[in-house]
N, C-alpha and C positions, 0 to 999 in steps of 0.2 A: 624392578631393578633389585630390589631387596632379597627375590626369590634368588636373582644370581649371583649374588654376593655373597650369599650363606648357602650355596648348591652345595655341599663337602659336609654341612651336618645336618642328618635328619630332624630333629625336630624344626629346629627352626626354617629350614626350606618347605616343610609339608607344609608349617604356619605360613609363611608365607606367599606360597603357591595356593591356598585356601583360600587367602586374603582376596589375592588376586581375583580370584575366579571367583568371588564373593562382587565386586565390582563388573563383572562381566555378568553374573547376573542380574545385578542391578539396570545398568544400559537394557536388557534384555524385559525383565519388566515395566521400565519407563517405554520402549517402546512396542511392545504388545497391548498395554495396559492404559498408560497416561497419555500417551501420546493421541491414540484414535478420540478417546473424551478430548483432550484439548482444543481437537483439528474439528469434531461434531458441535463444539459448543462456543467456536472463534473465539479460543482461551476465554470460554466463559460470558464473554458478552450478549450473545444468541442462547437462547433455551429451547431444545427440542422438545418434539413433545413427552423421550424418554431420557430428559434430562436428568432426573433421581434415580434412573440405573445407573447413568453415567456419573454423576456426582459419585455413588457409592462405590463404583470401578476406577473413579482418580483417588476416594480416599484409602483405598484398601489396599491398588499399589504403592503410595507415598508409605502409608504405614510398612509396608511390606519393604519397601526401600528402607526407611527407617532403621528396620530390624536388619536387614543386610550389614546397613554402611556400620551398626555397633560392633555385628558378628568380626566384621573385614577390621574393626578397630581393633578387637580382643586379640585377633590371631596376630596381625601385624603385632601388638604389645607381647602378646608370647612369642615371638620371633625374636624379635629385637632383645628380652630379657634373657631367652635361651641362646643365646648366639655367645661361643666359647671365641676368644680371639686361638688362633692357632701357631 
């Protein structure tokens, strides 16, 4: 919503259309990534016998989500501060 409110000035639309698609990647890692270990290990309750790959592919994408959702935060905050009223 924010990308179409500020579509008329470049910086803050790129920020924000980054942001966005900073969140699309995220869904997109959770469900390549976390989602297969959660559904192999009945969110954890079950342990395969290649559970420690799988632990290591839930922690690497949360970490790797992690790092998205500050990046989607930074842009979204340069969006909002670069946003001239017109």
């Amino acid at each position: 919503m924010l990308a179409v409110l500020v579509r008329r000035q470049d910086l803050p639309f790129r920020s924000a259309t980054l942001a966005a698609l900073c969140f699309v990647a995220m869904l997109a890692v959770f469900f390549i990534w976390t989602f297969p270990a959660n559904r192999a290990t009945d969110n954890w309750i079950a342990l395969p016998e290649n559970w420690e790959t799988l632990r290591r592919q839930w922690e690497y994408s949360h970490a790797v989500n992690a790092a998205l959702a500050l990046l989607a935060f930074c842009l979204v905050t340069v969006s909002a501060l670069s946003w001239r009223p017109e």
